[in-house]
N, C-alpha and C positions, 0 to 999 in steps of 0.2 A: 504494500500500500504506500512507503513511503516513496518508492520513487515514481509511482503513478501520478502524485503531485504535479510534478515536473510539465508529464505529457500531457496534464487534462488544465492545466494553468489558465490559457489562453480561453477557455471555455469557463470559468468560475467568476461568480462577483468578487465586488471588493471585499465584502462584510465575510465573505467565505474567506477568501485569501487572508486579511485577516487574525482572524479565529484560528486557522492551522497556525500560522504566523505565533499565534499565543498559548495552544492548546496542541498543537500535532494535529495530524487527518484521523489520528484516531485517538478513542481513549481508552482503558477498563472499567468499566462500569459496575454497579453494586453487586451484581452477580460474582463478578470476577471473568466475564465478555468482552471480548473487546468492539467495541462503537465506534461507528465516525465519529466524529465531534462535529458539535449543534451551534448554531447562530442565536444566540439565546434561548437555549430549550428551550429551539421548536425547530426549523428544520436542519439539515443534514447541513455540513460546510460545505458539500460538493452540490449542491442544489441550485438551481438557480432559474429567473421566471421569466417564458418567453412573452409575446410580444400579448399574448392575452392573457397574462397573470396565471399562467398555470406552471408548479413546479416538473420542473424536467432535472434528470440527474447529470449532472456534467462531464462525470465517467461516461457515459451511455452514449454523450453528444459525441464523447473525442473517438470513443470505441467504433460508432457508426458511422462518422469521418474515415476511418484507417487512421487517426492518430493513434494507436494504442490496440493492444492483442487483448491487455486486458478488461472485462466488462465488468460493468459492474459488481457486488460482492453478491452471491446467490440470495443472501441477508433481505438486501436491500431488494433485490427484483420480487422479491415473493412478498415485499409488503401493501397493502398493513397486514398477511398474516406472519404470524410469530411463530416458530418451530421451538417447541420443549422437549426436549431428549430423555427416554428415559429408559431402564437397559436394554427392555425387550422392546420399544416403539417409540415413534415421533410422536406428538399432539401437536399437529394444526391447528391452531389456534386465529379466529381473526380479531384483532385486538385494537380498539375504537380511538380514534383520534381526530381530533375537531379539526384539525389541518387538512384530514382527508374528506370530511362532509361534501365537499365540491364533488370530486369525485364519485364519490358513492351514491349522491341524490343522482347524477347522471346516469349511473349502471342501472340505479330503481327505474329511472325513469325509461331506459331502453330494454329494459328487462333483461341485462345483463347479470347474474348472478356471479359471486365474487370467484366462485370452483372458473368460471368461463373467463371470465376478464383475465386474471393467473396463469391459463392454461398455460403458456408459455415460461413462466417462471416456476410453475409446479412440474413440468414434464423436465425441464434443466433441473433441479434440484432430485426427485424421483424415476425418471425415465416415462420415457412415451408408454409402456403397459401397465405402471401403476397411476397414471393418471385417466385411462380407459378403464379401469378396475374398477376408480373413484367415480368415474361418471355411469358406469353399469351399475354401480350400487344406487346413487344420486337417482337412476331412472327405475328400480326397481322399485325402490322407497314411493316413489311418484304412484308407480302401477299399484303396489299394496295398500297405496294411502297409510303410508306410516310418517305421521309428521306432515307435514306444509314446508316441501323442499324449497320452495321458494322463499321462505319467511325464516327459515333455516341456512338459508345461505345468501339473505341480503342483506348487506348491513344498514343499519340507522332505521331500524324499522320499528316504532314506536311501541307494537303488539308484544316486542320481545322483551 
C-alpha cells in the first residue's frame, strides 16, 4: 500500500494527500486491522468526488487508467459489506453508513439489491461458483417464501 501512494497521487484530493501526509495510507485500527486512513472519520484518504458529488476511489481511477497493477484492497470493493472471519466461515455482513445513503436509496430505487450491485466485488473476493451458490440460495428462498429476499438484502429499509 505504501508505495501505491506514489502511482494513485495525481488522482487524490488535497484533504487526502494531506491526511497520508499526517496519518500514512493506512492505519491499525481497534480491532488490530489494518484501515486506510479517513478524512475526518468519514471517508477513505484515497477517495475523492467526481464532477457530481459522488465518491469514487482513486486506487480504482489510476488502476483503470493502466497507472497501477494494483486495485483497489478486496476490503474496500466489497463495501459497505464487512467480512468477519471466523474459523470454520466468513459472515457477510452489510454494515450501515450514512455516507453510503446516496447510494443505497438508488439501488432501492432501481431495485438493485446489494448481493447484485457487489457481484463483482463478491465473485473477486469468493470466486465466480460461490457467488452462483449465493444467488441459487437468494432465488430458492424467493421460490419457498422464506423471508422477503428483497427486504433482506436492501439496505436502509425502514421495515428492518
Amino acid at each position: 500500500m505504501d508505495n501505491i501512494t506514489a502511482e494513485v497521487k495525481d488522482y487524490l484530493s488535497e484533504k487526502g494527500l494531506r491526511e497520508i501526509e499526517k496519518q500514512g495510507p493506512y492505519i491499525k485500527d481497534e480491532e488490530g486491522d489494518f484501515s486506510t486512513s479517513t478524512i475526518n472519520h468519514r471517508e477513505c484518504v484515497f477517495a475523492v468526488y467526481d464532477e457530481k458529488k459522488h465518491l469514487q476511489c482513486g486506487i480504482e481511477l489510476a488502476w483503470r487508467d493502466g497507472k497501477t497493477n494494483f486495485r483497489k484492497p478486496v476490503s474496500c470493493h466489497l463495501y459497505p459489506v464487512r467480512i468477519d472471519r471466523y474459523e470454520d466461515y466468513d459472515a457477510v455482513n452489510y454494515h450501515r453508513w450514512d455516507i453510503c445513503s446516496p447510494a443505497c436509496g438508488l439501488g432501492k430505487s432501481l431495485g438493485v439489491p446489494i448481493y447484485q450491485f457487489l457481484k463483482e466485488a463478491l465473485t473477486r473476493k469468493y470466486g465466480p461458483a460461490w457467488y452462483e451458490k449465493l444467488v441459487a440460495e437468494i432465488e430458492l428462498r424467493k421460490q419457498e417464501g422464506i423471508g422477503n429476499i428483497q427486504r433482506e438484502y436492501t439496505p436502509d429499509d425502514p421495515e428492518q
